[in-house]
Every structure is written in C-alpha cells, then in structure tokens.
C-alpha positions in Angstrom: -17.1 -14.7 -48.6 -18.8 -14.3 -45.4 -15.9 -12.6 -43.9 -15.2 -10.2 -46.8 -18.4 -8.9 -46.6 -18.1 -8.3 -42.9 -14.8 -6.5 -43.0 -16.4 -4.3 -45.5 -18.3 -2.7 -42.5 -15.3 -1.5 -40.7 -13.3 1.3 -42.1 -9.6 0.4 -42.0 -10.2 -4.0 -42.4 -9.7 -5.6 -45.3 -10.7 -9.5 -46.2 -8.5 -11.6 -49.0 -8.4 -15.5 -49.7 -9.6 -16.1 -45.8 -7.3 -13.7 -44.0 -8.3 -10.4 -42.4 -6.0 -7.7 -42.0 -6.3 -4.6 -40.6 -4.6 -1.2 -40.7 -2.1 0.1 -38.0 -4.6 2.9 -36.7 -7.4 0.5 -36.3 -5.4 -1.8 -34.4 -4.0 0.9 -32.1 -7.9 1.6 -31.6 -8.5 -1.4 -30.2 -5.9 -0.7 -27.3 -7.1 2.7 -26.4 -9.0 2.3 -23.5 -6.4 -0.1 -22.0 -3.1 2.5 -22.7 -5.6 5.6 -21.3 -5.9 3.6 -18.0 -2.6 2.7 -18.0 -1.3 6.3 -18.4 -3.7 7.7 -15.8 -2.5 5.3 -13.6 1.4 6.3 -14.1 0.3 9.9 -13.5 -0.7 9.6 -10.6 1.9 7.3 -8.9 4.4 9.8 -10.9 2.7 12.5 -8.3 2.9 10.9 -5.3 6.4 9.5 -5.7 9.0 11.9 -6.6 12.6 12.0 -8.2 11.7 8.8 -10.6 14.2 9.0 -13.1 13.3 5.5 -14.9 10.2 3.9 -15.9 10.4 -0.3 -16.8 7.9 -1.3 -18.5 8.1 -5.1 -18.1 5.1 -7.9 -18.9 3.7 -9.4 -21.7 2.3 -6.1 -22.7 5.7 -4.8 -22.9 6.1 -6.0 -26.5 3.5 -4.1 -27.7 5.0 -0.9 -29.7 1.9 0.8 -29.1 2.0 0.6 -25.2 5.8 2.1 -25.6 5.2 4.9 -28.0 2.3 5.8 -25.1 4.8 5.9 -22.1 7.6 7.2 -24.3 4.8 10.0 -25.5 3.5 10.6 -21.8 6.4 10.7 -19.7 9.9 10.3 -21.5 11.9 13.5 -20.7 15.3 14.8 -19.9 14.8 14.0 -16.3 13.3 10.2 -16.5 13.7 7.6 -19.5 11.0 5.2 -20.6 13.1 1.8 -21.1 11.9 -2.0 -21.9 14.9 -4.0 -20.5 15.6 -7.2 -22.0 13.1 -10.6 -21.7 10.5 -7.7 -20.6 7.8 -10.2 -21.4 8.7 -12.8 -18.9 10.2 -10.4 -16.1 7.2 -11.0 -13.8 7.5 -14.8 -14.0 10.7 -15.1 -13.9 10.7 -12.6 -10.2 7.9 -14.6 -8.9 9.8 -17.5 -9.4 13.2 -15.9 -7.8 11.0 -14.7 -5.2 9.8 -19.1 -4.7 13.5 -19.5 -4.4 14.3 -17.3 -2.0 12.0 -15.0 -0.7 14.6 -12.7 0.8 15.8 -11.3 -2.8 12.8 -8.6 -1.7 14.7 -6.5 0.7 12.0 -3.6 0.7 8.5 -2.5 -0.4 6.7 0.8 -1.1 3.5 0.9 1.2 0.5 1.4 -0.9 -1.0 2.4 2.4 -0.4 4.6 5.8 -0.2 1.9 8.7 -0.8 2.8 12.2 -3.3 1.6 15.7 -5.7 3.7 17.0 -5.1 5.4 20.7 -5.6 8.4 22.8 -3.7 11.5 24.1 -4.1 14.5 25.8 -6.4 16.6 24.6 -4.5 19.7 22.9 -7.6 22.7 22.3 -5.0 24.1 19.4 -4.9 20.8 17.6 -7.4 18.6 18.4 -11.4 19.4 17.2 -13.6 19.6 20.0 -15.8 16.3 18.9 -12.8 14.2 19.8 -12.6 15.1 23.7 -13.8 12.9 26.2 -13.3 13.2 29.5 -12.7 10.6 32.6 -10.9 10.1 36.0 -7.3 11.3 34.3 -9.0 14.4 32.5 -9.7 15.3 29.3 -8.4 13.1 26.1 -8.4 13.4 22.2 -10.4 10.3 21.1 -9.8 8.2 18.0 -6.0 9.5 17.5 -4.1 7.8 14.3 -1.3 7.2 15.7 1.1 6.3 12.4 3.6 3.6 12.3 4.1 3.5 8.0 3.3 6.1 5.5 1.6 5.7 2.4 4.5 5.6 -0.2 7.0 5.1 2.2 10.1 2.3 1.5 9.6 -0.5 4.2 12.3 -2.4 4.8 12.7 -6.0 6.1 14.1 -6.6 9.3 13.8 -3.1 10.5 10.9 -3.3 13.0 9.1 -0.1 13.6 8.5 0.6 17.1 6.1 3.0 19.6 5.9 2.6 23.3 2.6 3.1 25.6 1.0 2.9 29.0 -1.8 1.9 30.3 -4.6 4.4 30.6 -5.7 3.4 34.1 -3.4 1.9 37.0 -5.5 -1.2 37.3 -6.1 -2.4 33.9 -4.7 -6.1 33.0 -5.0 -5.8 29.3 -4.1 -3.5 26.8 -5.6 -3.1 23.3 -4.1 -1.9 20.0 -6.9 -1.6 17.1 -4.3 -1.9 13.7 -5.9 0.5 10.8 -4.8 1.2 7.6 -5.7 4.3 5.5 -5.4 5.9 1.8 -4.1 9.3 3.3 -1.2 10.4 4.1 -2.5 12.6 7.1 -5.8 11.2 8.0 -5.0 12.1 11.8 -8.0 10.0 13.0 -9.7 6.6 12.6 -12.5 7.8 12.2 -11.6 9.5 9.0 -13.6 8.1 5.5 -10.7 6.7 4.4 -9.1 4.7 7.1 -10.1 0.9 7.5 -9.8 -1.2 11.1 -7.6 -4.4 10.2 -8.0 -6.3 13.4 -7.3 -5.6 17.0 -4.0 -7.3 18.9 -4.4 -7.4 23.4 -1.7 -7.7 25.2 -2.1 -8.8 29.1 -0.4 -7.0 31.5 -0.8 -8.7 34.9 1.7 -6.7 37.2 -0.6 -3.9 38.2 1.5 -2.8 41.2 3.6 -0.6 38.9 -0.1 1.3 37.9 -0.1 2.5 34.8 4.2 3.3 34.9 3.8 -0.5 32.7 5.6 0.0 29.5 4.0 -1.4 26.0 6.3 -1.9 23.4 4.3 -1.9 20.0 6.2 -3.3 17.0 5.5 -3.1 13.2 8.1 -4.7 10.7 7.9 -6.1 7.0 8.3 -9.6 6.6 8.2 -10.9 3.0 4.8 -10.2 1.8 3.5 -9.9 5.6 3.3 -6.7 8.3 4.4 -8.5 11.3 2.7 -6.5 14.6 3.5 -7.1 17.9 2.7 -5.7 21.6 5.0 -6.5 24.0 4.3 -5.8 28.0 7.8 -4.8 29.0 7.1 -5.8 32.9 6.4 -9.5 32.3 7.5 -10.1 28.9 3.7 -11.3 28.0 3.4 -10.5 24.5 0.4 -10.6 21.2 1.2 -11.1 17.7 -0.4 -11.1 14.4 0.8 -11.3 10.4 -1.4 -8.9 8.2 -0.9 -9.7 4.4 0.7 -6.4 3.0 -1.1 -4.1 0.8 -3.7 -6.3 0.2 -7.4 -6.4 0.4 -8.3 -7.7 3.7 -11.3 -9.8 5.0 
C-alpha cells in the first residue's frame, strides 16, 4: 500500500495491514526541539531563582515519559526532585477554575519583572555618570533615576502595598508626575537603560502650594489578583491618581 511504501523512507517506521508504527527513538525525535527549549528554559529560571528544591511538572505534557526522563535527566539531584503529582494533566484547568471561584486562593506572585517610576535626585559625582546631571534653580540633579518599587524575581504579595514618599521639585508646582516603568534587569539604575519599558504615567494634583515643596507624595504599588494596583496620593489634601497595570504581561 501507499503507506507501506512511504514508511519505508523513514528509518525506524514500519507499515502493516493500515497501521503505522514507529520505534521508541523516532518518536522521542519528534519531541526534541520542544524538550531542548523546555530545558533551556528551566536553566535559566533555575539561575535566577535559588534554593528550589522541587520541580512540578504539571499540563498535558506532563504524561509524556519523554518530557520526565528530560527533567529527571537535567535537573534531578540530591538537592531538588523532579515530581509529576497526581491529575498532572489537568492541574492548570483545574487552578484556573479555582482561581474563577475565588480569586484570592493566589496569595502571591513572583515578578517576572523589576517595577519602579522614574524621578530625580541629587546628583552624587561618585555614583551618578556625568550625562545624567542637569542643572536648574535647586542645583544640580541625576536625571532619569529608576527608582525601584519590585524586583525581578521577587515574591509579591497581595494586600501588602509597597510604598515611597516624594516632594515636589519646585515650591509652586500643582501637579506631580510619576512615569511607571518596568525592566528585565535587576539593576538597570536608569530609564533610560535598553531594557526598561515606560508603562504609562499617573499625576497627582497638589493644589496647596503654600506649604512649597515641604507637600508629601505618597506613592503606592501593591498586587492585586492579576493586577499592579499604583497609586499617588498628595498627603496635604488627600487628592489622589490611580491606575491597574495587568501583571507581567505584555502591555499596549
């Protein structure tokens, strides 16, 4: 038959009565590519997160014995175990349907990302380079600072805001800006850097300029579900900005 002849063109296939079957090598062939990214992936967040002692492997790709002997291969050891727990295979449906129930069975995220708003600070000749200084009526300033709120890899809980406090840089300004970023680094330490992106930028009025620049702005970050809830408060008349960013994700 037709497909007889064609599985006589690949080494380890075999064609009888209308069935093809194929031996254990080729089949683990076919999966290569997929278990070689996988693995390269697990390297790397095995790098950047440290003391894992277990690895899950949970999905539908969780039966497969090839993808297990791979992680078992790669990274089993006295110091972290490879394990499949039970119902593997439907362990991502059956959280994202917890999750439907109730979303607060997520107490805490890793950040895939380093969180933070761009500002300014004194300029510091033993720290800061000497592109970043600028110069006006208060003296000279660093530029661009990356002033960080979350750290990439770093657990972020729910319901534990983050907070920073500012001023004003001049004694007659009625609204303050804080440009959110987000970056791939752990110490990008400004803005400006390659691998920080600008988010979206949250003002905050702050009418009661009779205090000058002594006006405190309370600057909030905290997890909420699958959202980074921000918020800038103006301490002297309780005017405050808010905005949700969707967590870890790619953003418009």
């Amino acid at each position: 038959s037709s497909l007889e002849e064609a599985a006589k063109s690949f080494p380890g296939a075999r064609a009888r009565h209308g069935r093809l079957s194929l031996d254990v090598k080729l089949v683990e062939d076919c999966f290569k590519e997929s278990l070689d990214n996988i693995s390269q992936h697990m390297r790397e967040l095995v790098r950047a997160v440290k003391g894992i002692r277990c690895i899950l492997v949970v999905g539908g790709f969780a039966e497969s014995p090839f993808l297990i002997k791979r992680m078992e291969s790669d990274f089993s050891s006295a110091e972290c175990r490879v394990a499949r727990p039970r119902d593997a295979s439907i362990a991502v449906v059956k959280g994202a349907a917890m999750y439907g129930q109730n979303p607060d069975v997520i107490t805490a995220r890793i950040s895939k990302y380093t969180y933070g708003v761009k500002t300014r600070t004194s300029f510091d000749e033993k720290k800061h380079p000497k592109s970043k200084r600028l110069e006006d009526d208060n003296g000279p300033y660093c530029t661009d600072v990356f002033d960080k709120f979350i750290l990439i890899n770093d657990s972020v809980e729910s319901g534990k805001p983050i907070e920073r406090s500012y001023l004003p840089v001049y004694a007659t300004q009625t609204e303050v800006a804080f440009p959110i970023y987000r970056s791939t680094k752990h110490d990008a330490m400004f803005t400006d850097d390659s691998s920080c992106e600008h988010l979206l930028t949250v003002t905050v009025h702050s009418p009661n300029v009779e205090r000058g620049t002594d006006r405190e702005q309370l600057v909030k970050m905290d997890f909420s579900r699958t959202l980074l809830h921000f918020e800038a408060v103006d301490v002297t008349s309780g005017k405050s900005a808010q905005v949700d960013i969707q967590f870890d994700t790619k953003y418009p």
